[in-house]
Steps between C-alpha positions, in 0.01 A plus 500: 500500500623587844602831590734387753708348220541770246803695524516852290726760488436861369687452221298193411168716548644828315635251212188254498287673220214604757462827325429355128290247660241725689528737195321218301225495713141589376446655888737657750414306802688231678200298397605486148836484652534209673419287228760642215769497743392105574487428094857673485668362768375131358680610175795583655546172722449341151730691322787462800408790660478420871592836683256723217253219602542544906506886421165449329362226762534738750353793316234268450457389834501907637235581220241222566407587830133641484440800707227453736301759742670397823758721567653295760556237240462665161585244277375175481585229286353470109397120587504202735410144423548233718730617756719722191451861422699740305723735679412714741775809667611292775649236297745741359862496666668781664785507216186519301346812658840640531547455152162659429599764710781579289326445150151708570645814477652466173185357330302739260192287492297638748238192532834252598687784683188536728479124541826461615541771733171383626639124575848656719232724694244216569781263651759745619301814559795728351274824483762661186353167301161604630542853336627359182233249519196768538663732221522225242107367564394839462693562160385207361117542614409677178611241230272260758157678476329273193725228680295249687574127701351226706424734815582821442860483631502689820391845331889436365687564835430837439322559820807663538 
């Protein structure tokens, strides 16, 4: 999947099912995410579904970046083999990030709101995105404590 090539409107995002998806999962963290938005969005291509499954790629894509303790570059990619990795935030368009910057706000999860927010201020440095980025990590800190991944995760962003 290239990022370059999906096209998503916010009416494909609000309408894509996003919200019964990441209610099904066991943990609320965009590592559990990434890969129920990925087994959704193959259902939908194969069910004739192609803009739920670009709204769904690209959630996938924003919630499988792994946070990482540089905070020049906070995210890094989930994997790389032989010249490939998995997405990383400069890979996403700026009708993506614009998009994002329109959707964030309106999200009541707080572990994808704070992604999100997180990806516009990395790559565009819009410091309201920063603020909405800071508040979500925080609210969603205390579902997190018994949570724990490959490398702690940057103390979850919320340096902040």
């Amino acid at each position: 999947m290239i990022l370059a090539d999906i096209s998503v409107t916010r009416d494909d995002l609000e309408h894509c099912g996003w919200e019964e998806i990441i209610a099904g999962c066991a943990e609320r963290t965009c590592h559990t995410y990434f890969s129920a938005f990925a087994e959704q969005a193959s259902a939908a291509l194969a069910e004739g579904h192609p803009r739920r499954a670009n709204a769904l790629h690209l959630l996938e894509a924003a919630t499988i970046l792994m946070l990482s303790e540089d905070n020049k570059d906070p995210f890094k990619p989930l994997g790389q083999i032989g010249g490939q990795r998995t997405a990383i935030a400069t890979d996403f368009t700026d009708e993506q990030l614009a998009l994002f910057t329109s959707f964030a706000p309106s999200v009541q999860d707080a572990e994808l709101q704070a992604r999100l927010a997180d990806i516009v201020w990395v790559r565009q440095r819009e410091h309201h995105m920063a603020l909405l980025a800071v508040k979500a990590y925080l609210a969603s800190a205390p579902g997190l404590v018994n949570y724990r991944v490959r490398g702690s995760g940057a103390m979850r962003r919320a340096k902040a």
